[in-house]
N, C-alpha and C positions, 0 to 999 in steps of 0.2 A: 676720582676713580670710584666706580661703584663696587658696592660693599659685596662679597661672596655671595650673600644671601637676596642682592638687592635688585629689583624689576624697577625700571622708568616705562609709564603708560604716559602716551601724547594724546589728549582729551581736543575735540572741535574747539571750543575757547580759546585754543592756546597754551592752555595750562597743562604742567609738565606734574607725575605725580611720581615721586620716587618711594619706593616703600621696600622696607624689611622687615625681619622682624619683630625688631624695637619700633618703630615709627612711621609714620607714613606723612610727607611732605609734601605737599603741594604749592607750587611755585606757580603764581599768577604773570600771565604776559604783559608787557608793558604797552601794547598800543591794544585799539578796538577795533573788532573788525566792522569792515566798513560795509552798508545796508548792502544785501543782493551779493554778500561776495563773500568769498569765506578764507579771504585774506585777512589774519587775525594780529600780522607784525605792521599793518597800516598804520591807521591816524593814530599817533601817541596821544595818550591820556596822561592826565593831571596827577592820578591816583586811581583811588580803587578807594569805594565808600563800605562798611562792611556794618552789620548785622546782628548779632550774638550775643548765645549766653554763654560763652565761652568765659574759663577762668581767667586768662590772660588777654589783655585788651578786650573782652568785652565788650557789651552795652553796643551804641551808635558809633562808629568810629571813621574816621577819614584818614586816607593814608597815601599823603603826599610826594610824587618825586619829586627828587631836588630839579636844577637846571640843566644839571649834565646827567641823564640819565646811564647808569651804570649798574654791576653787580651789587655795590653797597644799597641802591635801592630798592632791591626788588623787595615784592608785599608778597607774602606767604604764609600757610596756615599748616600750624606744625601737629598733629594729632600723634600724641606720645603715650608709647604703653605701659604703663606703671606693674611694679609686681600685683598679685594677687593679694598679698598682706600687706597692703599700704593702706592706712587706717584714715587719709583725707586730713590729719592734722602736722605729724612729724615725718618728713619734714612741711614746713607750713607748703601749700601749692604750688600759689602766687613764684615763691623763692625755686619750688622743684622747677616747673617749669621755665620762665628766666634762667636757670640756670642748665635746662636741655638747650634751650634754642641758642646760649652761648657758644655752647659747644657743639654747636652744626654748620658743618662748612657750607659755606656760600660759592656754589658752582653754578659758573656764567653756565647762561643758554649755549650749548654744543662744545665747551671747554672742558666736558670732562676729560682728556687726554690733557691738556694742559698743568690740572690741578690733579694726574695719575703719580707723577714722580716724587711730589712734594707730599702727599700723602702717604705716598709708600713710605718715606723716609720719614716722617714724624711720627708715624702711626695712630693718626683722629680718624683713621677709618676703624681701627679696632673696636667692635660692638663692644664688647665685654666693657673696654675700660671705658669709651664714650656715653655707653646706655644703663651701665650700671655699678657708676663710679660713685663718690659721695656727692648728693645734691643738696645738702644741706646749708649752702650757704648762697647769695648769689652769686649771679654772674659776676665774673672776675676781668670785663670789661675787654673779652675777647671779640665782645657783636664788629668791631669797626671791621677793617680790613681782613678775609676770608673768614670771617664767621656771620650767620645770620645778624639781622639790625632787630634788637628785641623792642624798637619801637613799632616794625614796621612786619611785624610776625601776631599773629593770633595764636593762640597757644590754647590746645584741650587735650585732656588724657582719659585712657581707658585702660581697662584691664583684660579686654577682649583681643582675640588672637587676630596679627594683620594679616592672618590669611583667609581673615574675611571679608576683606576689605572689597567693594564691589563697586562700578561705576555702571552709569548710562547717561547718554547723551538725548537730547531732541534739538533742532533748528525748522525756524521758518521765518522767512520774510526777512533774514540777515540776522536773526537773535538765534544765538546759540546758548542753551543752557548744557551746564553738567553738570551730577551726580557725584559727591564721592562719599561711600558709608564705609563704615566698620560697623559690626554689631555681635554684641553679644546678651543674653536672652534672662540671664539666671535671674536676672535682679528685674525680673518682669511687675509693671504695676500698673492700675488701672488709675484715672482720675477722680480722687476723693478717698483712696488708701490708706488706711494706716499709717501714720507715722514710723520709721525707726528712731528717728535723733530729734528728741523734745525740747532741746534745751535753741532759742533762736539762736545767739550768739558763739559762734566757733570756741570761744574760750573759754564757756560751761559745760561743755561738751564732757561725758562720762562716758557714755552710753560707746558700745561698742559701733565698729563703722558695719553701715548696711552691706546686704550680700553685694559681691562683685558682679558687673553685669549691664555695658552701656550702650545705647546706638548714638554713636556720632554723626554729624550729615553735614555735611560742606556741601551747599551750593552756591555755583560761579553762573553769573548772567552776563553777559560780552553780545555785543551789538550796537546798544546804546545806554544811557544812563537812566535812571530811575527816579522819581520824583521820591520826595519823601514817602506820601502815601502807598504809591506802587511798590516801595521796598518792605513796608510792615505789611502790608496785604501778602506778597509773596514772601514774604517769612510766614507768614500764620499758614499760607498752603502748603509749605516745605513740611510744615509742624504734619497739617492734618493727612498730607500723603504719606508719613510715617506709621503714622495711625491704622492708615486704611489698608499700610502692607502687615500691620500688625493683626489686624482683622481679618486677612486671606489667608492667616493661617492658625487664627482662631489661638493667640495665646493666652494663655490663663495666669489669671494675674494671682504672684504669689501670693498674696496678705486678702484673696477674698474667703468672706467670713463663708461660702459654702462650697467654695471651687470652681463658679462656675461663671463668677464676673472677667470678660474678656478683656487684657490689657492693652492699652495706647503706646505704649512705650518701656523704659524701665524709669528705674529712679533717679539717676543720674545722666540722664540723655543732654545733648547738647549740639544745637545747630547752628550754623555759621552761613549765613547769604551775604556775596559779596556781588557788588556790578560796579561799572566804571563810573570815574569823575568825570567832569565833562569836558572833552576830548580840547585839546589844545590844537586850534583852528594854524594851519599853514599860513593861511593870507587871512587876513581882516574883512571878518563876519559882515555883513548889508548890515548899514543902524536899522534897528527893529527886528531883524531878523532871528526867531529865536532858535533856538541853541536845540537839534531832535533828541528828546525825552521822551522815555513811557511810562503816560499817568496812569495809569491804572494797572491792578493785577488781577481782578476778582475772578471768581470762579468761572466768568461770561465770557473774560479774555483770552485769545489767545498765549499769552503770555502765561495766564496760570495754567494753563490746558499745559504746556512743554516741561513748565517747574514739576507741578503734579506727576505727570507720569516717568520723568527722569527718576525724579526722588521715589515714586513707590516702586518705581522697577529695579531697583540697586539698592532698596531697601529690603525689599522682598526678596532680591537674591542672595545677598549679606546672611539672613536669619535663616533662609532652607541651609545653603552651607553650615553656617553652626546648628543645626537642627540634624541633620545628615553626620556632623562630626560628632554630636551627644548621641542621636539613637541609631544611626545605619542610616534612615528611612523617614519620611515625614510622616507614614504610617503608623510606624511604631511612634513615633513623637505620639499621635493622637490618640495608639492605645494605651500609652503610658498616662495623657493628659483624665482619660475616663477612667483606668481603673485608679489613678488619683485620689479625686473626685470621688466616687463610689464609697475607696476605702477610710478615704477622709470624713465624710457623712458616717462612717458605723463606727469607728473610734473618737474622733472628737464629736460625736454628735451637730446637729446643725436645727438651732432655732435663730430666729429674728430678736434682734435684744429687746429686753422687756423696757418699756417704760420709766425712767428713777421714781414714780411717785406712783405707790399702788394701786391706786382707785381708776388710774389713768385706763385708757381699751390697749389692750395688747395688738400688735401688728401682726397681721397674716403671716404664716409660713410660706415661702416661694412653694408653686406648682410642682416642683420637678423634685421637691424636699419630701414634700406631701405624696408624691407617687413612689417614691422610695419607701418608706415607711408604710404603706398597707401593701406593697410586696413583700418587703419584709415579715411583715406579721403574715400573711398568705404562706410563706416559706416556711412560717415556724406551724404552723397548723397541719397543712399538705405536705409539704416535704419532712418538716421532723416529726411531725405528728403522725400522718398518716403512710409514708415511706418509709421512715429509719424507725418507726417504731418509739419514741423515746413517750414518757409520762404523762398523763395531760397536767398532772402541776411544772412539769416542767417545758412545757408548749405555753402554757399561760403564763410561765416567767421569763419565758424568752419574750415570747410575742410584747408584753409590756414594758422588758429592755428596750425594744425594737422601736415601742409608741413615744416611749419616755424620749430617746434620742431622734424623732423626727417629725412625730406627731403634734399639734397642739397640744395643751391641758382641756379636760372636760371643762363644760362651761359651768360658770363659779355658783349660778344658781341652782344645780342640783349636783353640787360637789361634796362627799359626804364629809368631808374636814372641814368644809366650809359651813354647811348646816349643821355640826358639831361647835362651832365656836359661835352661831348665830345662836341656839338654842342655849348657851352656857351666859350668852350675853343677856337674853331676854328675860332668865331664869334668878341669875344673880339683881336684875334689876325691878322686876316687876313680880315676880312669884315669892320669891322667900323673903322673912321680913324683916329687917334690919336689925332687930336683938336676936338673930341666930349669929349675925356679925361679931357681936360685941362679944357675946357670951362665950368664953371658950370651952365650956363640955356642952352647950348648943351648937357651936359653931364645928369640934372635932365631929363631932357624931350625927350633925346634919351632915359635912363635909362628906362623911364614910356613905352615908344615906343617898348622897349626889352621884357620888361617883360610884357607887352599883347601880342606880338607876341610869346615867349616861349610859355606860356598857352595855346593861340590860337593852334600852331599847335600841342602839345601836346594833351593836352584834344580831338581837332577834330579828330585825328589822333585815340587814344583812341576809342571815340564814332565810326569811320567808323570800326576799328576793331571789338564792339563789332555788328556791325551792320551788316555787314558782315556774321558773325558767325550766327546770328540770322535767316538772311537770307536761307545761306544757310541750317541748322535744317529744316527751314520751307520748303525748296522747295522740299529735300529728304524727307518727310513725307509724301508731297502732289504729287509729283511721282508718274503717276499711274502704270511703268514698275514695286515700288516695291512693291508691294502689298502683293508677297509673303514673301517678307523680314520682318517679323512684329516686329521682337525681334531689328532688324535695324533700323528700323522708333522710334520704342515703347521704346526702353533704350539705343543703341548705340550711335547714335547721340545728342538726348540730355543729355545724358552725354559727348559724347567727348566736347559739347560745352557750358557746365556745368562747365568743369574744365580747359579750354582754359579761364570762367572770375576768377576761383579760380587763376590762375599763374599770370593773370594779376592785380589781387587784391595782390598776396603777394608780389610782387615787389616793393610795396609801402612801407613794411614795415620788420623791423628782429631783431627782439626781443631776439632770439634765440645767434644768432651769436652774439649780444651784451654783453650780460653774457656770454656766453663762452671768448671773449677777456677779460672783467674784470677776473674772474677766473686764467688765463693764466698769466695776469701779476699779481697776488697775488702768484701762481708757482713762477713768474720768484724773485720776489721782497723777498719773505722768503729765497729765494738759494742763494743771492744777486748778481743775475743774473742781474746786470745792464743795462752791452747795453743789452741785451736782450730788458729788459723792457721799453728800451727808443726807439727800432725797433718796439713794441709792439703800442706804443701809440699813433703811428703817423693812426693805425686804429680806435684812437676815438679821436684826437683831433686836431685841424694843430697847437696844441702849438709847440715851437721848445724844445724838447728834451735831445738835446746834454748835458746840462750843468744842468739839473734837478738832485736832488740827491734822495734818496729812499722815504724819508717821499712828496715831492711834486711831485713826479711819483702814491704814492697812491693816492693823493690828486687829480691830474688830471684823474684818473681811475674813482675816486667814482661821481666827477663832470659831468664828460664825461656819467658817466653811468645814473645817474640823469636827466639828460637834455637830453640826448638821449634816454630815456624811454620815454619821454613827444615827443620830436620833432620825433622818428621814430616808434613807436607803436600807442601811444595813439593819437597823434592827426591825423593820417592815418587811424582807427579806425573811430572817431571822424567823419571825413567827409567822409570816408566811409556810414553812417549812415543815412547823409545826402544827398548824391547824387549818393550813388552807387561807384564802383569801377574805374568812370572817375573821380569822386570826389578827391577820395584818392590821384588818380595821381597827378591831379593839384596840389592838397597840396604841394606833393613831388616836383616837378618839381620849385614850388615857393620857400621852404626850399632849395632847390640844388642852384637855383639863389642866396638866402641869404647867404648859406655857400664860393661861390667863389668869390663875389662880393658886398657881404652886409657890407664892412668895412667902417668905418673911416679912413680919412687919406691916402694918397697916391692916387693912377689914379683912384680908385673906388670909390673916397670920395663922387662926386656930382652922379656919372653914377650906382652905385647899392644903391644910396637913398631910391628911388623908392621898392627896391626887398627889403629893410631891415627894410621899416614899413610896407608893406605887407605881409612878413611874422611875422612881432610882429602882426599885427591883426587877422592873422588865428591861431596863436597860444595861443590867448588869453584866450581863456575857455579850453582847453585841456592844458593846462600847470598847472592851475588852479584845474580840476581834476586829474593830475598825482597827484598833492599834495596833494590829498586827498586819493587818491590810495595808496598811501604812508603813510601815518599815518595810515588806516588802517591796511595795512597788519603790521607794526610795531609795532601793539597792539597784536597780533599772534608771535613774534620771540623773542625769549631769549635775553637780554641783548640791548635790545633797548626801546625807549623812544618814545609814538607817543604824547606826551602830548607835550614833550619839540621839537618834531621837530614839528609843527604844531607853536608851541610861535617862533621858531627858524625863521623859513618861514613867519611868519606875518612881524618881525621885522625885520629882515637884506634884503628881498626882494627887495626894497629898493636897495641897494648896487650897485648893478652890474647895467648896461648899457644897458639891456636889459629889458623891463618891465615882460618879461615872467620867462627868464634862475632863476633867485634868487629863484622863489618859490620853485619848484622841490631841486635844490640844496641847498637851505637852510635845505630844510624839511631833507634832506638827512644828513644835517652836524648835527640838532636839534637830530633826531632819532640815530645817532651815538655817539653823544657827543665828537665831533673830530670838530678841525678849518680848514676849504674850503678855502683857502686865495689864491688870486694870484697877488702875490706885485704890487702895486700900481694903483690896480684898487676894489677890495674887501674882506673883511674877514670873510666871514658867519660862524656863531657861536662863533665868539671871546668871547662874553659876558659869554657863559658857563662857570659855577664855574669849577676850575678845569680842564680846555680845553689844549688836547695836541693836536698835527699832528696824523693825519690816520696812519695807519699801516697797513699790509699784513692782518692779524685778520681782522680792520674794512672793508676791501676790502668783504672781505667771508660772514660779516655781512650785510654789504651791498648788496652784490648779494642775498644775501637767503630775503632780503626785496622786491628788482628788483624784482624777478621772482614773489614772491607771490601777489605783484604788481600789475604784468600783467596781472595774473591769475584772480584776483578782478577787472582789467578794462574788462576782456574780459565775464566776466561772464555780467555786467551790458552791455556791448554794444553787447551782446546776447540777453539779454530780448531788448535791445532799436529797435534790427530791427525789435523783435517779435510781439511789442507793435506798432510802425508804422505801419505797413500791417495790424494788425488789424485795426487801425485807418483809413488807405486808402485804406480801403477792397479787 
């Protein structure tokens, strides 16, 4: 009896598909039909040879009738819908499945009225108790008589609704293919993806199960049989006409790194070709005569020609349906996929990962990255600048938000941080002489001498560029040869010298590029991509590397990432606010002193004295609000704590040797609930109950803090330039 919910489609093949909305079965015919005729209960076949990456029977399979062909033997492919929270482990597959196709009655071809009374009366037609009974153990050796044969069943599941389920047919020349899809879209991925589950083996598995979301594809080939070759050729076209329906409608694959890599399928897809054995001959074959097979399937045959547009046209109409059922519309589908996309690029920023080893050439930004980014700065100029009115310091710290998240970095040869560390390098080795080193009232009071003179010429240097620039605006406006030039005088120039102090405002700071290296090495650290990660961190920290193992390679990412939000955003930011974009520099310029020569111990000990309480004093209130930037946005992200990193950061700041670095990284260890140690100098958040090592996780937790972070200091040192200019009219 069919079930309340339940629809049988009769497909050209033969094949019977019966579906509700637990499952969808399809029941292969037992003869083939014979060439030119589309009589498909003729010449009986041997079996049915099948295809797949199906979890049950699997792999190359053959699948035999007995001698008395009957309901015990029919070959069937049972596509079974799992709940939505089924995690792929408990209960294990292998056993859930076996244990569906036990319990599905085996209804002969046109006997359902036969097997109505006996059904009614036992009740295996009840969905409830059939489809979502306990499946944790196997089959209970119900497959013989009226239940499917779980030798002679293919078994795949999803979690996508069967009322998506979509077929099409092609025939010619006596080959009839069919189509049968389900699909559902969430768990969309492109080839070469992201990983979600790192661990190979099922039974290291932590890691939560990927989003829900799969295209199944059954196709049946009846006419004649298939050589080996012709069956994996027309398995690879099944594949790539999935693909090509995936492509008409332009899906976006969840896990790309800018939104706009289009997916092949999802992550869990799975397809199933099946065609006949070779037909068992009435009367005795001519010796030599051989046995009609199709070798081939490639893209030139007619053969792949029927597979191909079966499968994309019942693949295609599968995905509009759940497309239609998520947005109304496949329009909306596509304005949901753009403004995505859009708002994915301004929130998480989008660059190309950087290189592990610094010296290496960084990789272009995509086109469409890079056209975003000088709209964006265009917006902040024209639209906030020149429409709403708002400050030109705060058009120039938008606009270099805007550079930082889509823009390249300036190039490294006339990068002012960068010719700050080249001239401190050139200086300490070839100009000053070695008993300034040694000597410590030489070395404090050359130190003090160094680091006014860095500033000095930086900063001036700074000031005559910006003055310059300024200069020149003014004298091409007051030109009287241009008079006719007015769109020249009137937006040309001061914009080009508008965003000559935007590039020099964002050299001070990279926010951007900072979470992406954290990011990369949480990549490298789940693959257990080691040197990788230990070429990786020499761009956020000069700890030595070499001999670091996975849990203190996270540990120095999240530390690094912590104290680098404070020392390269915010407190660049910070005195940006206060003296404009020579501000920022200076900052910079004094942090570049303290990171090459602010040590303890060795030739720097007395001679970068000087740079390494100069920069704890300009970091002292921006270090101060990173920590607080940080608690709040941790009061916004899943599975973090701003209560306990804020207790975290009061108490262990303290620790480290720095009066600033502790706050930020505490707050960071408190909001994670992970211990920040680095032997024999601090252990922030030891005290947490329950306190292990970071991990690749706390890495990803930690950035989605970072970023939201930034986003909360940059919104408040927006209003702060807003409200100064009001203030100095």
């Amino acid at each position: 009896m069919l079930g309340p919910e339940e629809r049988t489609i009769s497909l050209p093949t033969g094949c019977l598909v019966r579906v509700d909305e637990n499952r969808a079965l399809v029941e292969l015919p037992v003869g083939v039909s014979r060439r030119n005729s589309g009589d498909v209960t003729g010449v009986p076949t041997d079996g049915w040879n099948s295809i797949s990456s199906a979890i049950w029977n699997g792999g190359l399979r053959s699948f035999h009738y007995g001698n008395k062909i009957d309901a015990g033997d029919k070959v069937c492919v049972l596509n079974y819908k799992v709940p939505s929270t089924y995690d792929g482990l408990n209960p294990e597959p292998k056993a859930f499945l076996r244990s569906a196709i036990g319990k599905e009655p085996n209804i002969r071809h046109g006997d359902e009225n036969e097997n109505e009374n006996q059904n009614d009366c036992d009740g295996s037609r009840n969905s409830n108790a059939k489809h979502h009974g306990s499946v944790a153990g196997s089959s209970d050796g119900r497959h013989g008589k009226g239940f499917l044969d779980d030798e002679n069943t293919v078994g795949i599941m999803t979690a996508a609704s069967m009322r998506s389920l979509r077929t099409a047919s092609r025939s010619a020349g006596g080959i009839f293919v069919d189509a049968i899809v389900t699909a559902g879209i969430s768990n969309a991925r492109t080839a070469g993806a992201d990983a979600d589950v790192f661990a190979l083996l099922p039974e290291d598995r932590e890691e939560a199960p990927p989003p829900r979301g799969t295209i199944n594809t059954v196709v049946v080939v009846n006419g004649a049989p298939l050589s080996e070759g012709a069956t994996v050729e027309a398995y690879a076209i099944a594949i790539e006409a999935k693909c090509a329906a995936c492509a008409d409608f332009r899906l976006a694959c969840a896990k790309s790194l800018y939104g706009n890599d289009l997916a092949q399928g999802t992550g869990t897809d799975c397809a199933v070709l099946l065609g006949p054995a070779v037909p068992r001959s009435q009367s005795p074959r001519p010796p030599g005569a051989p046995a009609f097979r199709l070798e081939y399937a490639g893209k030139h045959c007619l053969l792949a020609e029927l597979i191909g547009q079966a499968v994309r046209e019942a693949t295609r109409e599968a995905i509009r349906s759940n497309l239609v059922h998520l947005y109304g519309t496949v329009w909306w589908y596509h304005l949901h996929r753009y403004k995505t996309y859009l708002w994915g690029l301004l929130l998480k920023g989008s660059r190309p990962c950087v290189p592990p080893k610094p010296m290496d050439p960084m990789p272009p930004s995509p086109l469409s990255v890079v056209l975003l980014g000088w709209a964006m700065v265009l917006l902040a100029y024209f639209g906030f600048g020149r429409i709403v009115g708002l400050p030109r310091s705060a058009t120039v710290l938008m606009a270099a938000a805007f550079w930082d998240r889509c823009l390249p970095e300036p190039p490294l040869s006339v990068h002012p941080v960068v010719l700050a560390g080249t001239v401190i390098s050139i200086a300490t080795k070839k100009w000053i002489p070695e008993r300034v080193f040694r000597s410590p009232v030489l070395g404090f009071f050359g130190g003090v001498l160094f680091l006014v003179g860095m500033l000095a010429l930086f900063v001036s240097g700074a000031q005559l560029f910006l003055a310059v620039v300024q200069w020149t605006e003014e004298a091409i406006k007051d030109h009287p040869g241009l008079g006719g030039w007015v769109v020249l005088q009137r937006d040309v120039v001061p914009f080009g010298s508008w965003v000559l102090e935007v590039v020099l405002f964002k050299t001070t700071f990279s926010l951007q590029l900072l979470c992406t290296i954290a990011l990369q090495m949480a990549r490298f650290l789940e693959r257990s991509q080691l040197q990788e990660a230990r070429d990786q961190l020499v761009w956020l920290c000069s700890r030595d590397p070499m001999h670091l193992g996975s849990e203190d390679l996270a540990g120095g990412t999240l530390e690094s990432l912590s104290e680098n939000l404070s020392d390269g955003t915010v407190a660049p930011w910070f005195w940006y606010i206060l003296f404009g974009p020579v501000g920022a520099l200076g900052y910079r310029v004094a942090n570049t002193l303290d990171s090459r020569i602010g040590y303890r111990g060795g030739r720097y000990e007395w001679f970068g004295k000087a740079s390494a309480r100069f920069d704890d004093l300009v970091n002292l209130v921006p270090a101060r609000l990173t920590t607080l930037a940080l608690v709040a946005a941790a009061a916004m992200v899943p599975r973090c704590s701003a209560k306990r990193g804020f207790a975290t950061a009061w108490k262990d700041c303290a620790q480290c040797s720095s009066p600033n670095a502790g706050w930020p990284m505490g707050a960071m260890a408190g909001i994670l609930g992970v211990r920040l140690e680095k032997k024999g100098e601090y252990a922030l958040g030891k005290d947490i109950p329950c306190v292990n090592g970071p991990s690749p996780t706390d890495i990803r937790n930690g950035h989605r803090v970072a970023q939201l972070a930034g986003g909360i200091a940059f919104v408040a040192a927006l209003a702060a330039c807003c409200i100064k200019d009001w203030i100095t009219g």
